[in-house]
C-alpha positions in Angstrom: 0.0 0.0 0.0 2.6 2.6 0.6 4.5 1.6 -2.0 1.4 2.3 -4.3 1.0 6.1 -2.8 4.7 6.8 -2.8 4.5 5.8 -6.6 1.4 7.6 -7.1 3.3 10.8 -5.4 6.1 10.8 -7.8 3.9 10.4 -11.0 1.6 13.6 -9.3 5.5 15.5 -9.2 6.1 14.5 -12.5 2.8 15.7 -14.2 3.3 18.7 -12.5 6.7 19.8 -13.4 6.0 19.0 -16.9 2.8 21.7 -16.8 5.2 23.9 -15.1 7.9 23.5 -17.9 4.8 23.8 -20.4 3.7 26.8 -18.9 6.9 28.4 -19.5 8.1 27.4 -22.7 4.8 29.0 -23.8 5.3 32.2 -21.6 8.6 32.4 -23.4 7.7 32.4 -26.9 4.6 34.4 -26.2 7.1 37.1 -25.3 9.1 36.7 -28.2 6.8 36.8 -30.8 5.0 39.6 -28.7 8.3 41.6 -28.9 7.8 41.4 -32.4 4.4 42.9 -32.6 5.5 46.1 -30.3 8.3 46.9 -32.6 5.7 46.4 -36.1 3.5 49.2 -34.1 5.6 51.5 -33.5 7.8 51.2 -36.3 6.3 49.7 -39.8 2.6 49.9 -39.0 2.4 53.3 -36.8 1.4 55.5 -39.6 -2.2 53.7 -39.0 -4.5 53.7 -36.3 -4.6 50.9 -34.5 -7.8 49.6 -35.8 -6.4 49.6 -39.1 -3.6 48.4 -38.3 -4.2 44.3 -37.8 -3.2 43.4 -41.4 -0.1 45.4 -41.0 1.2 43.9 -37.8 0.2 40.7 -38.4 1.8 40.7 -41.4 5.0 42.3 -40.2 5.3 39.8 -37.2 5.4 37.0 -39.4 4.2 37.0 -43.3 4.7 33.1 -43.4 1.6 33.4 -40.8 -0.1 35.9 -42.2 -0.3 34.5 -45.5 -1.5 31.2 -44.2 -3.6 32.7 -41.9 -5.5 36.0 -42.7 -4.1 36.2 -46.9 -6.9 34.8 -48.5 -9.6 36.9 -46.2 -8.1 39.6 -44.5 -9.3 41.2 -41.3 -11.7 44.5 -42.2 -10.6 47.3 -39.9 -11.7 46.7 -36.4 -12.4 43.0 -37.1 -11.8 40.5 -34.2 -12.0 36.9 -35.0 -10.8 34.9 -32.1 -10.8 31.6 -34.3 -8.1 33.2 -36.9 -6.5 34.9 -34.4 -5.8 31.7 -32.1 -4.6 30.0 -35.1 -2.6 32.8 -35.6 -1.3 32.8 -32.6 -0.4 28.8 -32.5 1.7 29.2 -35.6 3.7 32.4 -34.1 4.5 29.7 -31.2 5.5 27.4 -33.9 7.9 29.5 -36.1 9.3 31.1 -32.4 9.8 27.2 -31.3 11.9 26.4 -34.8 13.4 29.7 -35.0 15.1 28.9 -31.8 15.9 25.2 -32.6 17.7 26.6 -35.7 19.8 28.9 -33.4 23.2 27.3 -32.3 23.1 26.9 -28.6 26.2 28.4 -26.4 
């Protein structure tokens, strides 16, 4: 029996440091690729207002993403759609996760 519960213990550790690890790869490449956006707003897109200026950003965070994304039916101004923009969102976190595997590690 307390064999069962100490193995039960170290599986509940283990599921929770891989959430943990999860939860910060995510909050890592969220910050990249948000890094991104600031600098497209105040430097390629800030002739626009910013409810104009979706296309633009999104766009000039990532045009591999944009084009699969929002090309073929781009956002009208002030447009949210929470569908494309998850989507969007998920492939930012994919090009940020091969981006860095690409990078040579110190």
């Amino acid at each position: 029996m307390l064999a069962v519960l100490i193995a039960l213990l170290i599986i509940f550790n283990v599921v929770v440091a891989q959430t943990h690890n999860y939860k910060n790869n995510i909050a890592r490449l969220d910050r990249q690729w948000k890094s991104r956006k600031a600098n497209c707003e105040k430097e390629q897109c800030s002739a626009l207002i910013p409810e104009e200026a979706y296309n633009c950003v999104n766009e000039c965070i990532s045009k591999l993403c944009y084009d699969e994304i929002y090309a073929s039916n781009p956002l009208e101004d002030g447009e949210v759609d929470t569908a494309r923009s998850r989507s969007f969102t998920n492939c930012l976190r994919k090009e940020e996760k091969n981006m860095a595997k690409k990078k040579p590690r110190k």
